[in-house]
N, C-alpha and C positions, 0 to 999 in steps of 0.2 A: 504494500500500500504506500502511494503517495506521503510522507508523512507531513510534506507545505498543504495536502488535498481542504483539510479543516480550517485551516488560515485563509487559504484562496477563495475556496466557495463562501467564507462570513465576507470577505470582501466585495467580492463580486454580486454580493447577494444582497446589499445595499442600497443598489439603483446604479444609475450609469456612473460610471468610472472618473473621477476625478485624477488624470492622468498627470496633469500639471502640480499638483499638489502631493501626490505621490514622490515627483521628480523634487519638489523641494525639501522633502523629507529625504531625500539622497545626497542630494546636493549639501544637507547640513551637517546628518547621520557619519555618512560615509567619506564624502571629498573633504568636507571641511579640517578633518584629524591632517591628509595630506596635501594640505597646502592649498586647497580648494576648487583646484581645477580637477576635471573629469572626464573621460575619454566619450565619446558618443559607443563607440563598442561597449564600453563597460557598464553603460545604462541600459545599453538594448539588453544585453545578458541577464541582467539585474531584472529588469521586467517583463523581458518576454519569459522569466521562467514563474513569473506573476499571473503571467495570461496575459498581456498586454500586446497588442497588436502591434509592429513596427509602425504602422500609417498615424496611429492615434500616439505612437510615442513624437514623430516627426511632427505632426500637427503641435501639441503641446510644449515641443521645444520653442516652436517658432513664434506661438505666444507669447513667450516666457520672457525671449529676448524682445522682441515687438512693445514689451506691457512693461522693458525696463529690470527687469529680476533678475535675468544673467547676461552674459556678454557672451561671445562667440570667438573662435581664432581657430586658426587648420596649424596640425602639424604635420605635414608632407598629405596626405590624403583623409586623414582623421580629422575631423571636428573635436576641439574643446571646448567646454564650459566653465563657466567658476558665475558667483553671484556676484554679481554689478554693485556699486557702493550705494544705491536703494537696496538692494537684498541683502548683502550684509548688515545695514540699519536697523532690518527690520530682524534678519535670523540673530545677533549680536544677545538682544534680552530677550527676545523667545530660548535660546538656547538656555539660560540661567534659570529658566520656570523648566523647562524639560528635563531637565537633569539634574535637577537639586535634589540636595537629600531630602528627607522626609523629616515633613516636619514637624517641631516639636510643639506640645498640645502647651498655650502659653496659662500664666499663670492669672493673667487678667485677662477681663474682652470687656469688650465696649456693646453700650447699644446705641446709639446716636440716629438724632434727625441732623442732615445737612440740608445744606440751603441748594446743594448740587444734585451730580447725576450718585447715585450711591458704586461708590466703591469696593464695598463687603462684600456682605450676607443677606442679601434683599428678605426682609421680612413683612410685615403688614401694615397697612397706616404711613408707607413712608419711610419706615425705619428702616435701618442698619447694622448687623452683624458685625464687630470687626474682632479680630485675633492681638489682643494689646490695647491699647491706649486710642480714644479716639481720634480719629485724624483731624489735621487744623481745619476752621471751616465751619466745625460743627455748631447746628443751632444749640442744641442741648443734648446733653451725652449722658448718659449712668456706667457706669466703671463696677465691676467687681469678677466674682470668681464663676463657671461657668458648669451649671449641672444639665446634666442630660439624663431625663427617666427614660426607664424604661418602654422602648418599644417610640422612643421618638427621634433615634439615630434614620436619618436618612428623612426628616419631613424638610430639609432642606434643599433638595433638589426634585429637579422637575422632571418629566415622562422621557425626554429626549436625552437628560443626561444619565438618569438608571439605565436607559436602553444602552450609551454609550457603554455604560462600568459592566452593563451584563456580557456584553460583545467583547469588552476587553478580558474579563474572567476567565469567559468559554475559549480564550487564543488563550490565556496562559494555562490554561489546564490541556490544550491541545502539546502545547510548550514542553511543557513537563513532563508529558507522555513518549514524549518524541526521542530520537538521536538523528542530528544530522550531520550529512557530510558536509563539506565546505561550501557547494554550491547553493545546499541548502539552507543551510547557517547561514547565508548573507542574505538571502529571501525573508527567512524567519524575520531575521533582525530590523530589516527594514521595515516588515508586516508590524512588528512588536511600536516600532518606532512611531510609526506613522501612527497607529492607533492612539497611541500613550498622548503623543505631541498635540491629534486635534482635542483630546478629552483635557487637559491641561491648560490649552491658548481658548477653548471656547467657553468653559466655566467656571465659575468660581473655585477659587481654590480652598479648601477644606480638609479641616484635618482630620484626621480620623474617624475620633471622634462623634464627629456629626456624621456619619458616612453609615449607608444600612450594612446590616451584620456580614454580607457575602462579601463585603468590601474590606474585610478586617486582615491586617499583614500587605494589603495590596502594593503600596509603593516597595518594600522589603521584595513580593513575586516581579516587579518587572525590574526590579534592579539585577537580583537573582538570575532570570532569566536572559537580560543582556548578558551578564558577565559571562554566561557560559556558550553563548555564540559569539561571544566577542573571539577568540582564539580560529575557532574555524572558519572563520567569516574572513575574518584580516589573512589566515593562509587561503583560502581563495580568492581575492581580492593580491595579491602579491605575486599567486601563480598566475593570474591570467592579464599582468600587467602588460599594455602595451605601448608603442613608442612615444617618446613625450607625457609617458604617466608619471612622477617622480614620488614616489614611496618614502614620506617624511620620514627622518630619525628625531625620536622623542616622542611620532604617534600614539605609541602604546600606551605611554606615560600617562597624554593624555586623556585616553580612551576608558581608559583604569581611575582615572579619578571620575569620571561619570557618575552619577548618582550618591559619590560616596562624601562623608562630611569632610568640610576643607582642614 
């Protein structure tokens, strides 16, 4: 059996394919450690073993560069990429919410009305959730220690983002089940990626805590679950290097402090 088959089909199984955003989860995941440029062979590979069609990869590059996000250059008959200094602006602190450790449950929170757009923990009447100390701004704020009863972890998100944590779950429990080889390990990795990145950049951030009970250990399963495609991923990615690809010294380094506290 396939063992990407459970990975691919929750993807594809989504609606149509957001190929270009896929590509930017590559482009930040994978090129960024080596120096940020990326062969167009090594993307095709990468994706076409995703199910991605080469037409709909071609379309999606062409965007990318058109819409400002990456740049373009040939090295003898190969196309390169790397992100445009809008893409990097934008991947620079996305990256810092992606791969932070997990974090810690604080020892105050706030509830606060602002006179703004809310920042938090959208609650009702207006109000605001926040992890610490209320942020400046605030019309009126109450400060203290923060209880959660029973059976009311998880009334803080909404239909679209449990359906995200339930999808991401069912790939790490696919994760865990699995051994892959290196081809596959880079697949994984980027599936694991991509998932993790838009549940992270499109919700609130929450910790634990607040989080329903299937969600409990989660940021620990997809830290876990990098580091152990990270080794088969970067040996495929290494072996199938081709000209003009240059395989940073220090990657690892980098790669390895991922998720882990500074």
């Amino acid at each position: 059996m396939d063992p990407l088959a459970p990975l691919i089909d929750a993807l594809h199984a989504e609606g149509r394919l957001r190929v270009w955003s896929l590509v930017i989860t590559i482009m930040g995941d994978v090129a960024q450690p080596h120096g940020g440029r990326i062969p167009l062979p090594v993307l095709q590979s990468i994706l076409g073993r995703l199910g991605v069609e080469p037409g709909a990869l071609r379309t999606a590059m062409s965007r990318l560069v058109a819409d400002g996000w990456l740049t373009r250059d040939r090295v003898g008959r190969t196309s390169h990429y790397e992100l445009s200094p809008h893409g990097l602006a934008q991947y620079q602190p996305a990256a810092k919410r992606i791969y932070a450790p997990a974090a810690a449950v604080p020892d105050i929170w706030s509830i606060a009305l602002s006179d703004g757009a809310c920042q938090g923990i959208p609650l009702t009447g207006g109000l605001c959730l926040y992890p610490g100390r209320a942020p400046d701004g605030a019309v009126i704020a109450v400060e203290g220690r923060l209880q959660v009863r029973d059976g009311a972890a998880g009334l803080f998100i909404g239909t679209e983002h449990r359906t995200a944590l339930n999808r991401l779950t069912d790939d790490l429990t696919a994760l865990e089940r699995a051994d892959f080889a290196p081809p596959d390990a880079m697949g994984a990795r980027v599936l694991l990626i991509h998932r993790w990145r838009r549940i992270v950049l499109r919700y609130p951030a929450l910790t634990e805590c607040l989080l329903p009970a299937f969600c409990n250990g989660l940021h620990d399963r997809v830290a876990s679950a990098y580091r152990l495609l990270l080794g088969a991923s970067e040996t495929w990615l290494k072996a199938g290097s081709v000209e003009g690809f240059a395989l940073q010294d220090g990657s690892d380094a980098v790669l390895r402090r991922r998720f882990a506290s500074r």
